[in-house]
Backbone as ProteinMPNN parsed JSONL, in Angstrom:
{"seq_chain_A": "XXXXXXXXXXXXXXXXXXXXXXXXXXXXXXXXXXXXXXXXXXXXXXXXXXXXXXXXXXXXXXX", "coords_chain_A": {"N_chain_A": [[-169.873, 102.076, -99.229], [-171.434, 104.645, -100.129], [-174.494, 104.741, -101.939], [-175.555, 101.831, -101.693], [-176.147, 101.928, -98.788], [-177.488, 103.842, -98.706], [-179.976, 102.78, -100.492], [-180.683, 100.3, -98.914], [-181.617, 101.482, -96.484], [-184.008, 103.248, -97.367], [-185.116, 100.733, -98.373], [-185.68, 99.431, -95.978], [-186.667, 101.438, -94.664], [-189.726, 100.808, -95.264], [-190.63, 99.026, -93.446], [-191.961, 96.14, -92.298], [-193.795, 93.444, -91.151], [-191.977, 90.705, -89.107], [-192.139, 88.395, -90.84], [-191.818, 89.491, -93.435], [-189.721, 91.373, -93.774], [-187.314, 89.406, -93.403], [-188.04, 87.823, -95.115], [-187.215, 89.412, -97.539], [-184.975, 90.225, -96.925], [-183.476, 87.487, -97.828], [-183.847, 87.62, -100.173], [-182.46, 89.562, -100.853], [-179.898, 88.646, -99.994], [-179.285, 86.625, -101.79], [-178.266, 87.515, -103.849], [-176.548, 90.211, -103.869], [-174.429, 90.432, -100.271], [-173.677, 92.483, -99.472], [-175.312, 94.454, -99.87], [-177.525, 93.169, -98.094], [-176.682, 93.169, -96.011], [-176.169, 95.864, -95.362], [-179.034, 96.515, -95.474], [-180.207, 95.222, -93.15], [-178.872, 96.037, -90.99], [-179.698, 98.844, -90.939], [-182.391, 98.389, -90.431], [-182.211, 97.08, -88.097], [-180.986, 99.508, -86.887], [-183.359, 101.196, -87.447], [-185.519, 99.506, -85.72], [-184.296, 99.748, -83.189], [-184.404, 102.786, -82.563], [-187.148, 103.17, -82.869], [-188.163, 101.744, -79.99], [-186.09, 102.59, -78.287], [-187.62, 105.565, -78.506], [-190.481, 105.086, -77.534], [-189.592, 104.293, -74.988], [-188.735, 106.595, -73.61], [-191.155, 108.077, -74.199], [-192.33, 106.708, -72.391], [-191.241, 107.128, -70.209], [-191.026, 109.991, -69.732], [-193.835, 110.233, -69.415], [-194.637, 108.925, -67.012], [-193.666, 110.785, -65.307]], "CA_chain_A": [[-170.639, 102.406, -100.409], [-173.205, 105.396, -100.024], [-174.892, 104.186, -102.643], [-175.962, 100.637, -101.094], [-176.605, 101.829, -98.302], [-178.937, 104.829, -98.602], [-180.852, 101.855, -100.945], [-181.212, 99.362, -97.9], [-182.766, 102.485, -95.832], [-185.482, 102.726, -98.141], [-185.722, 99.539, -98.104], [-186.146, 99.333, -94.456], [-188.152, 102.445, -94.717], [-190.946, 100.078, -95.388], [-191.055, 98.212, -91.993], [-193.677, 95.361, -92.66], [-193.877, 92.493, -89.953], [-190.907, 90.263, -89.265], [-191.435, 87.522, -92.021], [-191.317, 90.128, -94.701], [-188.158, 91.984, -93.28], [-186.545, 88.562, -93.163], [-187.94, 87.245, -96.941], [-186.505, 90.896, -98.21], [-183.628, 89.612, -96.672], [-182.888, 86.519, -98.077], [-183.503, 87.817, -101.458], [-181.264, 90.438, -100.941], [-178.498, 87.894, -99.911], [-179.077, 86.054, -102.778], [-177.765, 88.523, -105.347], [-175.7, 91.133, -103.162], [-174.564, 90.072, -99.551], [-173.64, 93.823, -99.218], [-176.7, 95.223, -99.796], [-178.356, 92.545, -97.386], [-175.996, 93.464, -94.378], [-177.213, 97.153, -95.03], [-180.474, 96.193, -95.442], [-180.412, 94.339, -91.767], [-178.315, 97.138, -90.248], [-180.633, 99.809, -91.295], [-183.591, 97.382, -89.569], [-181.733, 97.557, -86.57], [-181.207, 100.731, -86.119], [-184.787, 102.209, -86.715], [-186.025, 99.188, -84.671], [-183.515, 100.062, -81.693], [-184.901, 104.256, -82.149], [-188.739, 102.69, -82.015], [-188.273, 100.998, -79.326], [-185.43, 103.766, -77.407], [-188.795, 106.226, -78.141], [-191.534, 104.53, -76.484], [-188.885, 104.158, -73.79], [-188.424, 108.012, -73.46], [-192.268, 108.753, -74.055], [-193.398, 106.125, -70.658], [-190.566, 107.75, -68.609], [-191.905, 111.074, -69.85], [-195.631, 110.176, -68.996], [-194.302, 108.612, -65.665], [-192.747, 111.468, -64.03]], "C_chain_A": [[-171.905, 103.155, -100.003], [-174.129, 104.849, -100.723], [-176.227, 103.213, -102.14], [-176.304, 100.977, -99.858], [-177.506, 102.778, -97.991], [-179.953, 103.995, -99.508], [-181.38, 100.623, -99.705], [-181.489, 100.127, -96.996], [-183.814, 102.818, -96.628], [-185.897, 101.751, -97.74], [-186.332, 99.395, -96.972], [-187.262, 100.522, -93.806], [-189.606, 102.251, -94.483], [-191.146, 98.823, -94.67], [-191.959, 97.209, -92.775], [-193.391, 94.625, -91.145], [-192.443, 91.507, -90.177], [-190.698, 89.164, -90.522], [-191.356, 88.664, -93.356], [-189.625, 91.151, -94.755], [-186.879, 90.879, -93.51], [-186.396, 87.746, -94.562], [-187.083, 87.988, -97.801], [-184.947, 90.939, -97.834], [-182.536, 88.505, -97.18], [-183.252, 86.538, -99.739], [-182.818, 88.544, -101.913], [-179.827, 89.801, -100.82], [-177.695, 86.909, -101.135], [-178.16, 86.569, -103.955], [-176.137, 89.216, -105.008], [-175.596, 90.627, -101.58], [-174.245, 91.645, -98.76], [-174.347, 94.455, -98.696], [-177.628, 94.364, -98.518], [-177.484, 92.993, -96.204], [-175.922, 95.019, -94.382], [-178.459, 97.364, -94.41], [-180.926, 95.966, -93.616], [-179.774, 95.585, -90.841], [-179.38, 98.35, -90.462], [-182.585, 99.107, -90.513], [-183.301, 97.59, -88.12], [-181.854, 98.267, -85.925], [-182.729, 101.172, -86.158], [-185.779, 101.08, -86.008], [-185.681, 99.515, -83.289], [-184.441, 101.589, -81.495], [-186.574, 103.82, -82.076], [-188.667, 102.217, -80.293], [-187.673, 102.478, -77.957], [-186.877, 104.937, -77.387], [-189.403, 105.963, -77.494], [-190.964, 104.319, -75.411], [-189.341, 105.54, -72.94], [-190.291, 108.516, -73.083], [-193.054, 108.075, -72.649], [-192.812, 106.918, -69.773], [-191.17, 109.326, -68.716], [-193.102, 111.157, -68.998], [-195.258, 109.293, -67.362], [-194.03, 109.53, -64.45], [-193.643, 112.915, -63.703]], "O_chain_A": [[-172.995, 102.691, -99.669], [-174.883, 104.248, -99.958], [-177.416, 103.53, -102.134], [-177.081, 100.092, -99.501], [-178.296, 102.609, -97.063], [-181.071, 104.491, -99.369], [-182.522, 100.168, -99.773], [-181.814, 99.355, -96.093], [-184.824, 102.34, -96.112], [-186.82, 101.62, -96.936], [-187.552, 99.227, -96.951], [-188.162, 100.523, -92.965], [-190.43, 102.952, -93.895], [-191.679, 97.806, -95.113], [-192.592, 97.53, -93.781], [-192.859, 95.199, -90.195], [-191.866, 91.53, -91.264], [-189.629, 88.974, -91.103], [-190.612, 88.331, -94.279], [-188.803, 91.403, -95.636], [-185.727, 91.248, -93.738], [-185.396, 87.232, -95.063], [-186.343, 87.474, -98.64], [-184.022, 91.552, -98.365], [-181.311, 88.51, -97.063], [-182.965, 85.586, -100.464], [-182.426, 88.515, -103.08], [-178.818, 90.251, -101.363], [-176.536, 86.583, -101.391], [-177.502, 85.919, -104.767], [-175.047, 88.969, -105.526], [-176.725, 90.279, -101.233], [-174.577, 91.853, -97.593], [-174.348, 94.968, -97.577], [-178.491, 95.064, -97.987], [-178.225, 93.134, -95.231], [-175.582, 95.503, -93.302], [-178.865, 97.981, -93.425], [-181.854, 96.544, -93.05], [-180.477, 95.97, -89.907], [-179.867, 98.512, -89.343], [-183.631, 99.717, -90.293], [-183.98, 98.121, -87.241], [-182.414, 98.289, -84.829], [-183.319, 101.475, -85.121], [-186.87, 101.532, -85.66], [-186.496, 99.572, -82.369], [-185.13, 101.697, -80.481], [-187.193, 104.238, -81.098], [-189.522, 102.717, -79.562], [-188.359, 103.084, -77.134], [-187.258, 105.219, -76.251], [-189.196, 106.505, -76.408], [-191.777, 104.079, -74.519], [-190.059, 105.58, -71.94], [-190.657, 109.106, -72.067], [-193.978, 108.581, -72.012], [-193.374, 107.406, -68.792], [-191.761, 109.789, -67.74], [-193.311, 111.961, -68.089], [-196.268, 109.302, -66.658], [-194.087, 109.323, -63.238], [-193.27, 113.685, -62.818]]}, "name": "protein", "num_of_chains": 1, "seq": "XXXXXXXXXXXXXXXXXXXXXXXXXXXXXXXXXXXXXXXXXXXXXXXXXXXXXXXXXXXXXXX"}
């Protein structure tokens, strides 16, 4: 479902700190369990590409 899940990238769009990622979570599960296993997948990934960046930018500034 495009749909659902270009809505739980937004969502995740708006990073906050982990208990709000995780409240936004469990009110999303409540309703739709769909939309909440977007929601969490879409968390994932642009935590994994934060994280893979700052990787890239030390080995950068390392070499």
């Amino acid at each position: 479902m495009r749909v659902v899940e270009e809505l739980a990238d937004n969502l995740a769009n708006e990073l906050g700190n982990d208990d709000i990622i995780y409240e936004t979570a469990k009110v999303l599960v409540a309703t739709s369990s769909t939309m909440e296993e977007a929601y969490m997948t879409s968390i994932r990934v642009r935590l994994a590409e934060r994280r893979a960046r700052r990787f890239l930018e030390e080995k950068a500034q390392g070499s």
